[in-house]
C-alpha positions as CSV (number, residue, x, y, z in Angstrom):
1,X,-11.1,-24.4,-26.9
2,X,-11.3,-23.4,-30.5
3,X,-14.5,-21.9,-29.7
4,X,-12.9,-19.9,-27.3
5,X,-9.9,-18.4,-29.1
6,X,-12.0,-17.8,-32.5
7,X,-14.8,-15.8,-29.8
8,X,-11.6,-14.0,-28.3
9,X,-10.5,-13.1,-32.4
10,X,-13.7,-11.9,-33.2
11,X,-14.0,-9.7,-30.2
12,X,-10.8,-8.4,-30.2
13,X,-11.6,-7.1,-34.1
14,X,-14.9,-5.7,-32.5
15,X,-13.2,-3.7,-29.9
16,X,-10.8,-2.3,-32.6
17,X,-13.1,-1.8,-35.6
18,X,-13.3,1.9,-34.2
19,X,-9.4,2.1,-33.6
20,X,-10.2,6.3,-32.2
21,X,-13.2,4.8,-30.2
22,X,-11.9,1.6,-29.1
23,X,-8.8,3.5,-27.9
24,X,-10.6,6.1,-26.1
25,X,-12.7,3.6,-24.2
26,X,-9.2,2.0,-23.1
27,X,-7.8,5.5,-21.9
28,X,-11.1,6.7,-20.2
29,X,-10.7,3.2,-17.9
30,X,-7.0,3.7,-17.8
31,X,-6.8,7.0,-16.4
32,X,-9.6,6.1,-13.8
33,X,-7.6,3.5,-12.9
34,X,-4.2,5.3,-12.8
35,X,-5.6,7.6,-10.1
36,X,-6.0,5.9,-7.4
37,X,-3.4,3.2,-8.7
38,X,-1.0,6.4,-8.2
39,X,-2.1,7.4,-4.7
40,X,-1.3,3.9,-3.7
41,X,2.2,4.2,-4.5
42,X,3.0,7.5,-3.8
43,X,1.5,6.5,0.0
44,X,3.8,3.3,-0.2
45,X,6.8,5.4,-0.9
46,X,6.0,8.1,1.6
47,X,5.3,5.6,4.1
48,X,8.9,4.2,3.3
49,X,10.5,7.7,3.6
50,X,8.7,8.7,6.9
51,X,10.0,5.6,8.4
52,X,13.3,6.4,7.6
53,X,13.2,9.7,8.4
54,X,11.4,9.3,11.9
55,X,14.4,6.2,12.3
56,X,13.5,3.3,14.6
57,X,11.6,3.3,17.9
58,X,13.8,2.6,21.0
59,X,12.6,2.2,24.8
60,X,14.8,3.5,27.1
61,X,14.9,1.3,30.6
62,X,16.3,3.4,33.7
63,X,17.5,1.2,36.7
64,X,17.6,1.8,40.3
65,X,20.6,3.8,41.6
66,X,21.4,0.6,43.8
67,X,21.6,-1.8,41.2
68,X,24.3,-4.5,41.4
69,X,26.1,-5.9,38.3
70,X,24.4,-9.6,38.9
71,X,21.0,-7.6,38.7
72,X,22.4,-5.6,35.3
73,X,23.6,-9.0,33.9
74,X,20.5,-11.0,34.8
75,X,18.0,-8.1,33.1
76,X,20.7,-8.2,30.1
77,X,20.2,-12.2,29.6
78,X,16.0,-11.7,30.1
79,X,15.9,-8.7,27.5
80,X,17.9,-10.6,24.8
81,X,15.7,-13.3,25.4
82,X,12.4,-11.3,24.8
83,X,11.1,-12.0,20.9
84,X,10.0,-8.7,21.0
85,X,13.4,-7.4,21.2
86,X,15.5,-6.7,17.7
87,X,18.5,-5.1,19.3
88,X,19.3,-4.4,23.4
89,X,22.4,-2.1,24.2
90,X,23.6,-1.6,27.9
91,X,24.5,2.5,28.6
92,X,26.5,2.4,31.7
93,X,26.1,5.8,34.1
94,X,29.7,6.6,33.8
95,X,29.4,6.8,30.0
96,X,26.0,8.2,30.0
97,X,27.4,10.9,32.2
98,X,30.2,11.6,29.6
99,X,28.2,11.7,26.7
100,X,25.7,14.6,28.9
101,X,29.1,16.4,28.4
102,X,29.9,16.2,25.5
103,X,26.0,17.3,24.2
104,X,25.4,19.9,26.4
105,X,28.6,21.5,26.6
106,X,28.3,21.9,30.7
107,X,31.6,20.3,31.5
108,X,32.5,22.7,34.2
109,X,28.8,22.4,36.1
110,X,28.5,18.6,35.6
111,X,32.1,18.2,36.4
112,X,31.3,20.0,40.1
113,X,28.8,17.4,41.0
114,X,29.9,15.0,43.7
115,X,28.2,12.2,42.8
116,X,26.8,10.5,39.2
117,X,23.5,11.0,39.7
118,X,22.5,9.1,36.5
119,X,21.8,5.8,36.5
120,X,22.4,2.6,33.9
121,X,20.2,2.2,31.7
122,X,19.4,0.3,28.7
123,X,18.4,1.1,25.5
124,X,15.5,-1.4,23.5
125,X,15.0,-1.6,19.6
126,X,11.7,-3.7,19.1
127,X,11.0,-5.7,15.9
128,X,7.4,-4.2,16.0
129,X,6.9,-0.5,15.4
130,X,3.1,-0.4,16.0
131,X,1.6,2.2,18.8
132,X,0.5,-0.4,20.0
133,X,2.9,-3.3,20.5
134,X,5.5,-0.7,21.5
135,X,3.0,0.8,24.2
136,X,2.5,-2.9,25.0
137,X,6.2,-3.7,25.6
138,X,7.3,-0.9,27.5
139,X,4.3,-1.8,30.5
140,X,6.1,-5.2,30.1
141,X,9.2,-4.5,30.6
142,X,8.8,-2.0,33.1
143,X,7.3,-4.5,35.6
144,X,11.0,-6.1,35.2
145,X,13.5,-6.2,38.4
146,X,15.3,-3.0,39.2
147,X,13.5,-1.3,36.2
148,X,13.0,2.0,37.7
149,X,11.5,3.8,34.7
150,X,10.5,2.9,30.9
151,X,10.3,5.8,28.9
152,X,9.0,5.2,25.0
153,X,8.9,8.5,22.7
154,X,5.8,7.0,21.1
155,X,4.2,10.2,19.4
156,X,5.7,9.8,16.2
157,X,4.2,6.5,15.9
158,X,0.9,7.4,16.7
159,X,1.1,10.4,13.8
160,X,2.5,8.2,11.0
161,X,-0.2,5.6,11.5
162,X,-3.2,8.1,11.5
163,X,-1.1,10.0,8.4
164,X,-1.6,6.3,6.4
165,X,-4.6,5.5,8.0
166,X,-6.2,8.9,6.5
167,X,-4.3,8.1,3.7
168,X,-5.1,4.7,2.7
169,X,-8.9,5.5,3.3
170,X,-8.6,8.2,0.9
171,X,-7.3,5.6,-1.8
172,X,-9.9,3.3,-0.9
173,X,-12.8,5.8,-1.6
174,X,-11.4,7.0,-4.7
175,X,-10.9,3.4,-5.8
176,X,-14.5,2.5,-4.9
177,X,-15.9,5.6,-6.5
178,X,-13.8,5.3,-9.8
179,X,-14.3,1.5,-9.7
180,X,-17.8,2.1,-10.2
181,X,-17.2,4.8,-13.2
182,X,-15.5,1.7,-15.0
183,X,-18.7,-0.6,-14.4
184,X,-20.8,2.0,-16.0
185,X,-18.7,3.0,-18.6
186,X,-18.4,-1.0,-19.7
187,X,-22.3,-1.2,-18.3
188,X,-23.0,1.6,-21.0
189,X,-21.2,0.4,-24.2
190,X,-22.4,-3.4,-23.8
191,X,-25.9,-2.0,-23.6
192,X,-25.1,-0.4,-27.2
193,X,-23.6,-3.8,-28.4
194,X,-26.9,-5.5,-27.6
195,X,-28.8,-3.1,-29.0
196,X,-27.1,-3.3,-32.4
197,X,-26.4,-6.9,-32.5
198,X,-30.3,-7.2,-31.6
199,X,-31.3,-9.1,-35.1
200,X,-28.2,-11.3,-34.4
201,X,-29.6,-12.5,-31.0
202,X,-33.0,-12.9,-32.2
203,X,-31.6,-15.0,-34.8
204,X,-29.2,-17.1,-32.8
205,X,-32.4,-18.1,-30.4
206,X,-34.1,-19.1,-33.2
207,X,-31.8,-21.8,-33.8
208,X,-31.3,-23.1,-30.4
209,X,-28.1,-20.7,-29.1
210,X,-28.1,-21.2,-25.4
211,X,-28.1,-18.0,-23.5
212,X,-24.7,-18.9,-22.2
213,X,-23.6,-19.0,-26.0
214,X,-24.9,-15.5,-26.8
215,X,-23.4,-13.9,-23.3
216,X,-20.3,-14.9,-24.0
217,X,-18.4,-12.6,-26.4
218,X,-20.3,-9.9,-24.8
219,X,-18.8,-10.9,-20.8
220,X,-15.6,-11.0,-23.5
221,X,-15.7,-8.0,-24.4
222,X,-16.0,-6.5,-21.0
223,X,-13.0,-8.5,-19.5
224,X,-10.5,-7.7,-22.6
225,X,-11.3,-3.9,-22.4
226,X,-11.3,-3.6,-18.7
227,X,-7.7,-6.0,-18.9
228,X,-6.4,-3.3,-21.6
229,X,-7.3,-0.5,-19.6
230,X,-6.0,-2.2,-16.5
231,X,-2.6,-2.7,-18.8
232,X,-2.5,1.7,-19.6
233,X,-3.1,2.5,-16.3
234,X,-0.3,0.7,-15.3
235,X,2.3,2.4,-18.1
236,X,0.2,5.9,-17.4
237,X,2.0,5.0,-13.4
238,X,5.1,4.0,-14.2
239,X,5.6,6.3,-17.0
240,X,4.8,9.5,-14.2
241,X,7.0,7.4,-11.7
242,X,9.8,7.5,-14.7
243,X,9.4,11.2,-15.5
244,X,8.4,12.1,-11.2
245,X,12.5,10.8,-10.2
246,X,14.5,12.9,-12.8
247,X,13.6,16.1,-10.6
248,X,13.1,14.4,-7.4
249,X,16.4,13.0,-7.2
250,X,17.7,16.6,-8.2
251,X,15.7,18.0,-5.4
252,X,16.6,14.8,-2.8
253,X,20.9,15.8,-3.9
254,X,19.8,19.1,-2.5
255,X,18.9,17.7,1.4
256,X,22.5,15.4,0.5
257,X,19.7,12.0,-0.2
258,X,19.1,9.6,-2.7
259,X,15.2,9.0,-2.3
260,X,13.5,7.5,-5.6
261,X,10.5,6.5,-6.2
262,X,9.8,3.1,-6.2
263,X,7.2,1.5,-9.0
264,X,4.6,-1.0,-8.4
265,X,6.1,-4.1,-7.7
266,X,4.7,-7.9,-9.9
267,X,2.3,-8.3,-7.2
268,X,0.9,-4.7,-7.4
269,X,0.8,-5.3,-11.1
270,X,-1.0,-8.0,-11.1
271,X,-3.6,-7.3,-8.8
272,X,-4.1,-3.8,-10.8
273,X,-4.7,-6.3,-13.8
274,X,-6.8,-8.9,-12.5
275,X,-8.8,-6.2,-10.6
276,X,-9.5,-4.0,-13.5
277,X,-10.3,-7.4,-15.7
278,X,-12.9,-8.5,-13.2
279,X,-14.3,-4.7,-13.2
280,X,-15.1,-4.7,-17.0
281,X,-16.5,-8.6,-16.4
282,X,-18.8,-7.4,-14.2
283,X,-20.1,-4.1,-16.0
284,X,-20.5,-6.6,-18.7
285,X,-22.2,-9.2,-16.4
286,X,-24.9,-6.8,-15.1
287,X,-25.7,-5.0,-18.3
288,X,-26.3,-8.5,-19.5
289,X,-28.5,-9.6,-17.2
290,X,-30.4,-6.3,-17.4
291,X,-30.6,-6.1,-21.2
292,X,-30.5,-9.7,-22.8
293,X,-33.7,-11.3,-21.1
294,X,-35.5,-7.9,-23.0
295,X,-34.5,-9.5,-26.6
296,X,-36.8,-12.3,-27.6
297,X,-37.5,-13.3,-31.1
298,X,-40.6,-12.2,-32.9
């Protein structure tokens, strides 16, 4: 252990013994990081908005014209029985007819009618608001007694999910593409550490260092500066979060809102951290193994 932490000392006064350099290495990973570290959370908080602008998905059962109060009370008890269901609310004709007044503003034509001819219905708030799971439980519950229609607006769904779908593929490319600037920017500079530390290895072999010994501050190294630019592109993201809600919420007072921008949350964090450490392990890891079996002593 005392191995360890005087290794993490000495690195940590190699990484800084350039303070411009070492610090530029840090912002280069950090901004590449912050990129698609930012398009994750921006999609995250448009996803949250679009949900509640496009409000929650409903399926609307129509029943037959002949239907009886025992048949409207036994569909009541088997709706709220369905785990699908979040919420069930009966719409009798009467008031359905009423409210068609009211919204349309045809009182004197609807009043003329001789009969009601709309029918009870109820109205179905799932728990799932997938295309699929709602397209799924409105052919379900249309097969129900007396059921004579079920009618699910389910277009918006199918537009939000192909809006994040496109969206989260975009972060992942970016992610994948700047993930592998990082490895060759830590690939790069560990190459240059062997390369002037070369008398140093050459020596340490001489006097029985394993190779596990000499990889070691150099995997170090990697780790610590991919963790440290894992650490700025976090504060480069909440910092543009912090500065992003000032006129937002100016602009969101405007449409009478109070949207904000939410930050990345602890578990966010600390995959961004862990992720970005295990990036600079492995540029380190691979220019390693590329570069250390070509020092031997003489």
């Amino acid at each position: 252990m005392r191995q360890h932490l005087d290794l993490l000392s000495a690195v940590l006064r190699r990484m800084f013994a350039s303070r411009v350099g070492g610090l530029l290495n840090i912002l280069v990973i950090g901004i590449a990081l912050s990129l698609p570290a930012g398009m994750y959370v921006l999609l995250k908080n448009a996803q949250g908005l679009v949900e509640q602008l496009s409000g929650t998905p409903q399926i609307s059962l129509f029943l037959a014209l002949n239907a009886q109060e025992s048949d409207i009370a036994e569909l009541h008890s088997r709706l709220e029985a369905n785990e699908a269901i979040a919420r069930v609310e009966f719409v009798a004709r009467d008031r359905a007819l009423e409210q068609l007044k009211q919204s349309t503003g045809l009182t004197d034509v609807i009043g003329s009618l001789e009969k009601n001819p709309l029918p009870d219905a109820f109205i179905v708030s799932p728990k799932q608001a997938e295309p699929q799971a709602l397209d799924a439980l409105r052919d379900e519950l249309a097969l129900l007694p007396r059921v004579e229609q079920a009618q699910l607006d389910s277009a918006w769904a199918y537009k939000l999910e192909a809006l994040l779908r496109f969206g989260r593929l975009a972060v992942l490319i970016l992610a994948s593409l700047l993930s592998l600037a990082l490895v060759a920017v830590t690939f790069n500079t560990i190459r240059l550490q062997i390369l002037t530390q070369r008398d140093e290895i050459e020596v340490s072999r001489l006097i029985g260092a394993t190779d596990g010994f000499i990889r070691r501050p150099f995997l170090y190294f990697g780790a610590l500066q991919g963790l440290f630019g894992g650490i700025a592109a976090w504060a480069i993201v909440t910092g543009s979060l912090m500065l992003l809600n000032r006129p937002l919420g100016e602009l969101s007072q405007l449409y009478a809102s109070q949207f904000v921008l939410q930050p990345l949350n602890p578990g966010d964090s600390m995959s961004l951290l862990l992720f970005s450490l295990y990036l600079g392990w492995l540029g380190a890891w691979l220019s390693v193994a590329r570069h250390l079996s070509q020092v031997e002593p003489h």
